[in-house]
C-alpha positions in Angstrom: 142.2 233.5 151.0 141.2 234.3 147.5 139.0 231.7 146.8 136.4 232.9 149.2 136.0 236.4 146.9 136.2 233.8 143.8 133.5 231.8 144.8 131.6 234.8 145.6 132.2 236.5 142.6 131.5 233.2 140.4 128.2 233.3 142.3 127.2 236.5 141.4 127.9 236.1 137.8 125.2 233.5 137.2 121.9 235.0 136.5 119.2 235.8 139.3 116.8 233.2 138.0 119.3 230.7 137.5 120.4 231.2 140.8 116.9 230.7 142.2 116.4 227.6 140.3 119.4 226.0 141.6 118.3 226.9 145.4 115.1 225.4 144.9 116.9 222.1 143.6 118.7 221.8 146.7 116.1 222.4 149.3 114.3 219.4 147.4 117.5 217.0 147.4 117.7 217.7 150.8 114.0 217.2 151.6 114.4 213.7 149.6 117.4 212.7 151.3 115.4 213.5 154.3 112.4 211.8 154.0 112.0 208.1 155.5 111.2 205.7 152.5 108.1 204.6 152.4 107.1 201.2 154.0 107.0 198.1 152.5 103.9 195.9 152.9 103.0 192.6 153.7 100.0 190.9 152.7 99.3 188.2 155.0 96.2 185.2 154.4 94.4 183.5 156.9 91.4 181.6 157.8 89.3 181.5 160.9 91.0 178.2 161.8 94.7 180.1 161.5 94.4 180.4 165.3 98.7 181.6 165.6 97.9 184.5 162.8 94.2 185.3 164.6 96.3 185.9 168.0 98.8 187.9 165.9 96.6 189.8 164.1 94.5 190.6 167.5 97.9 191.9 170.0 99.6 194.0 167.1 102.8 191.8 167.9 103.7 191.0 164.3 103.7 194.5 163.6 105.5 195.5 166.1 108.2 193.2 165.3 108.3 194.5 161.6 108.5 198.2 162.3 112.1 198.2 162.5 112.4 196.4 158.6 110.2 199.5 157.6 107.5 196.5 156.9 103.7 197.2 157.7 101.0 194.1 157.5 97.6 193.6 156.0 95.3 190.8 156.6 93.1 189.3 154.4 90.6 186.6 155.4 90.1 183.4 153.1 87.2 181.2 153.5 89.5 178.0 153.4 92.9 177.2 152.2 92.9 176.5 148.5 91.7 180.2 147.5 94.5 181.3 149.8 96.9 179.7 148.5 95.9 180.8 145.0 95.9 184.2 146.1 100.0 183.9 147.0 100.4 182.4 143.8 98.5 185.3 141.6 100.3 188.0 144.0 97.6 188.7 145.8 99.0 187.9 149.3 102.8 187.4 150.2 102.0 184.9 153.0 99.8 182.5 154.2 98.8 181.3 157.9 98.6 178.9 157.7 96.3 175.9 155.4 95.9 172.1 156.4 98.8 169.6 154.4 97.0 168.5 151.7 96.4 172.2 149.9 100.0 173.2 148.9 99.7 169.6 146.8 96.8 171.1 145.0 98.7 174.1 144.5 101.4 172.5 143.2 99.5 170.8 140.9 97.6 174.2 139.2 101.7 175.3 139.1 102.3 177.7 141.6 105.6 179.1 143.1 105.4 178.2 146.2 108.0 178.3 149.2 107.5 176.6 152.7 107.9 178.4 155.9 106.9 176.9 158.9 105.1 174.1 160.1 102.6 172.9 162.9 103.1 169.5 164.5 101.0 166.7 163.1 97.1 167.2 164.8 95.3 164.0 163.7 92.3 164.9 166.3 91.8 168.7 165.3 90.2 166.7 162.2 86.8 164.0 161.9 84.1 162.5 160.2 80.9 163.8 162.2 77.6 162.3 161.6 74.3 162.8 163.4 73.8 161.4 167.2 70.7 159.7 165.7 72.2 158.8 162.6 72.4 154.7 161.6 75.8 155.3 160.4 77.6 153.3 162.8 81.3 151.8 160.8 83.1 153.3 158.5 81.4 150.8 155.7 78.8 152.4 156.5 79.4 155.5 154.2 79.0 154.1 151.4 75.9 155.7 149.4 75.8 158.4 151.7 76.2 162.2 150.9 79.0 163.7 153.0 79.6 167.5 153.1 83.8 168.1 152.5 85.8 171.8 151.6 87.8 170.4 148.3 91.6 170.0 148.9 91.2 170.7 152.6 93.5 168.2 155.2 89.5 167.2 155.5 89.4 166.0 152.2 92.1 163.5 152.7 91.0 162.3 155.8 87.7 161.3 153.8 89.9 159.6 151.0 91.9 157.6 153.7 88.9 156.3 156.0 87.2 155.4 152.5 90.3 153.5 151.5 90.1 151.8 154.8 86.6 151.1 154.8 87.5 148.8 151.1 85.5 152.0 149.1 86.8 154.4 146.8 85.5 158.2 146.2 83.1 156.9 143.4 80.7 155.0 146.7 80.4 158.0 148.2 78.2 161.6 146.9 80.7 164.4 147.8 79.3 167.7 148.3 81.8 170.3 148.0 80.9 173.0 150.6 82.9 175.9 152.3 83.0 175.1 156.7 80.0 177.3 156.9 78.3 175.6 154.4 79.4 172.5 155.5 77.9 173.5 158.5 74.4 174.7 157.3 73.9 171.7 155.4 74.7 169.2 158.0 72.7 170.7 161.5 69.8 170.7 158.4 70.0 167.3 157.4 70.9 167.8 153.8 73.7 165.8 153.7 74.5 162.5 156.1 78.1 163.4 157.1 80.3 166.0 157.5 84.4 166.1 157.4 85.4 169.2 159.9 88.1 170.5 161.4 88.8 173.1 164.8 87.3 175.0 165.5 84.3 174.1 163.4 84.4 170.4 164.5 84.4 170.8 168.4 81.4 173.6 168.2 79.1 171.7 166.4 79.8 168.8 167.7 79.4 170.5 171.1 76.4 172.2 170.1 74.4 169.6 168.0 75.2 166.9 169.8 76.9 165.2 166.7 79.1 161.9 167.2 82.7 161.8 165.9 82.9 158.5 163.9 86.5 158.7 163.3 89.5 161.2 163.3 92.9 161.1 162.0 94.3 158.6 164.6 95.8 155.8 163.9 98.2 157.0 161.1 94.9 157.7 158.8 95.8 161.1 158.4 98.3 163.3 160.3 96.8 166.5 159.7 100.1 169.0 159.8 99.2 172.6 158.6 102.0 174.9 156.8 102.8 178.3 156.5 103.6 179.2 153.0 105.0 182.1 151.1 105.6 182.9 147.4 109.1 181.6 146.4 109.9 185.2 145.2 109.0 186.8 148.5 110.6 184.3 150.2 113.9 185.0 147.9 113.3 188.8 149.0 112.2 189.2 152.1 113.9 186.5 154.6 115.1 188.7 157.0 111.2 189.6 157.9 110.5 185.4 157.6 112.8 185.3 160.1 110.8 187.7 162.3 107.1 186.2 161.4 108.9 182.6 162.1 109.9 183.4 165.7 106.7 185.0 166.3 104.4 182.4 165.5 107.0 179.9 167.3 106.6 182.6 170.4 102.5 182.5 169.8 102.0 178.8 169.5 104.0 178.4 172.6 102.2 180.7 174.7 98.7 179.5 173.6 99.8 175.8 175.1 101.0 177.4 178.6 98.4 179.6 178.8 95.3 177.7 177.3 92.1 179.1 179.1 93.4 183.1 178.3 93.9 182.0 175.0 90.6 180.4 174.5 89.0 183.9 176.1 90.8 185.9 173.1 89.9 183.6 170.9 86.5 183.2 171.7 85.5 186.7 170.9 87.3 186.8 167.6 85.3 183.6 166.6 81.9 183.8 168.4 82.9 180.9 170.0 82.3 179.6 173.8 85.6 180.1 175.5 84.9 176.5 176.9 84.9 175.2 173.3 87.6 177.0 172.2 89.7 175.8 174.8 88.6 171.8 173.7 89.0 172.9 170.3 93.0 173.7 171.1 93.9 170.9 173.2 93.7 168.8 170.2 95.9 171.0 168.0 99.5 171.3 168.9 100.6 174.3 167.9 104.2 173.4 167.8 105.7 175.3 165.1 109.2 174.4 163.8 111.3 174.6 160.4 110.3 172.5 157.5 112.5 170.1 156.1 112.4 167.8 153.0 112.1 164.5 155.1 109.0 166.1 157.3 107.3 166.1 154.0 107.2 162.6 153.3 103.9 162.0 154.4 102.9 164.8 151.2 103.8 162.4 148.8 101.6 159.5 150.5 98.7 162.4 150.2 99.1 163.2 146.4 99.5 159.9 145.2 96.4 159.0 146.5 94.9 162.0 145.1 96.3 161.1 141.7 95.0 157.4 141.8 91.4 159.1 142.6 91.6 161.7 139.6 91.4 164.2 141.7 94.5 165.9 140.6 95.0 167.0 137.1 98.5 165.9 137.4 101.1 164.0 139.4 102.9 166.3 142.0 106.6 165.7 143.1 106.4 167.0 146.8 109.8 167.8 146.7 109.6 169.9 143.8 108.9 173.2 146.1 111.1 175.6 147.5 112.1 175.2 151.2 112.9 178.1 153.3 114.8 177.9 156.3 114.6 180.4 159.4 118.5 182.1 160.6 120.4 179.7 163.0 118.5 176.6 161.3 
């Protein structure tokens, strides 16, 4: 029962000031222990053809699903996937969604820290050679001479190496003209260049709209044309528990846009500026079926860089298994 009149009596002998000070300090512990931490960000990259992350990015789902981690997003739109990829690897972006097989080899190759996250199942028709419906390109041989339009260490850019190859013609027989898909675009509806390597969206619309002829695509094991999703090896050391959420919500996505192909060609349509009815042809030859990556689903990587390397068009030889694989819970 004395200690109460003790304590009081000990308060009363520290100075008024003092006293006032050490009030204040409470209130603002309290207040900090309060107060929600402040929420952590992910930077997510993507491209107009990164149709899983334009769905996403569209419904709010990802965010949703993040919320509870204390994780926000923000999206930032790259014009093709080596510049996206670059950006993860100066720490501009976290995560990227997602870029055609060939560009985490160039990556590689400039040194990044990479990690893989996800894959889509190989899409050898969502990519082709188009040439004019007048043009007198006819066979593959054909090419040779010819100025053709191609967005530098896109999946594009290996389909072009391996239909040279099979054609008996190397890089050097052909002009490339490295353009961006707009560009690409632009200069082949104008006539400035004689072909044009394309991939969906871009390749259904104009081929749609100009009338062009497909002279070959990836069938027939030219090129399988997988696209990954790809994190920086030190987020993807950090942050796996919300990898785990972006992975089953891009599975989740890509499922839903096969069942429910026509509504998903309507969203997609007014985020690209697209016909619907396009869109939807543009889909059917992707298939969107996303799964874990594993180190023998990357074999045909190696096939793509050494082929690179042989061209020079690599500044040095890539080990493909020299990356960092992540794998999603339950895996």
């Amino acid at each position: 029962m004395l200690l109460i009149p003790r304590l009081f009596t000990s308060i009363r002998s520290i100075p008024i000031k003092r006293r006032l000070a050490l009030g204040a300090f409470g209130l603002l512990t309290m207040a900090c222990l309060l107060q929600p931490a402040a929420a952590e960000e992910i930077r997510i990259g993507y491209q107009k053809s990164s149709t899983l992350t334009a769905i996403l990015k569209t419904n709010g789902a990802l965010e949703k699903a993040l919320a509870p981690l204390g994780i926000t997003v923000s999206w930032h739109e790259f014009t093709s996937g080596l510049p996206l990829l670059e950006a993860i690897n100066i720490g501009s972006v976290d995560f990227g969604a997602d870029v055609a097989d060939t560009v985490p080899i160039f990556a590689q190759a400039a040194g990044a820290r990479l990690a893989y996250v996800a894959e889509e199942a190989a899409s050898p028709s969502a990519q082709a050679i188009l040439v004019p419906k007048d043009s007198p390109i006819k066979s593959l041989a054909d090419l040779k001479g010819k100025k053709i339009a191609v967005t530098k260490g896109a999946g594009s850019h290996f389909l072009l190496l391996a239909v040279l190859a099979k054609a008996g013609l190397t890089f050097k027989d052909i002009t490339p003209a490295y353009l961006t898909p707009a560009d690409g675009r632009a200069a082949f509806v104008s006539g400035n260049v004689d072909a044009w390597v394309a991939w969906d969206p871009f390749l259904t619309s104009a081929q749609s709209q100009s009338g062009a002829r497909i002279l070959t695509d990836g069938s027939n094991g030219l090129a399988s044309y997988k696209r990954y999703y790809l994190a920086s090896a030190a987020f993807a050391e950090k942050r796996s528990d919300a990898l785990n959420v972006i992975f089953a919500k891009l599975v989740e996505t890509g499922t839903w846009v096969k069942a429910n192909s026509r509504e998903a060609a309507s969203l997609l349509a007014g985020l690209w500026g697209i016909d619907a009815a396009i869109v939807e042809e543009a889909n059917s030859h992707r298939s969107y079926k996303v799964g874990a990556v594993t180190a023998a689903n990357l074999s045909e990587q190696q096939r793509i860089a050494d082929i690179f390397t042989a061209e020079g068009l690599l500044p040095r030889k890539v080990d493909t298994t020299d990356i960092k694989i992540w794998a999603p819970k339950g895996s």
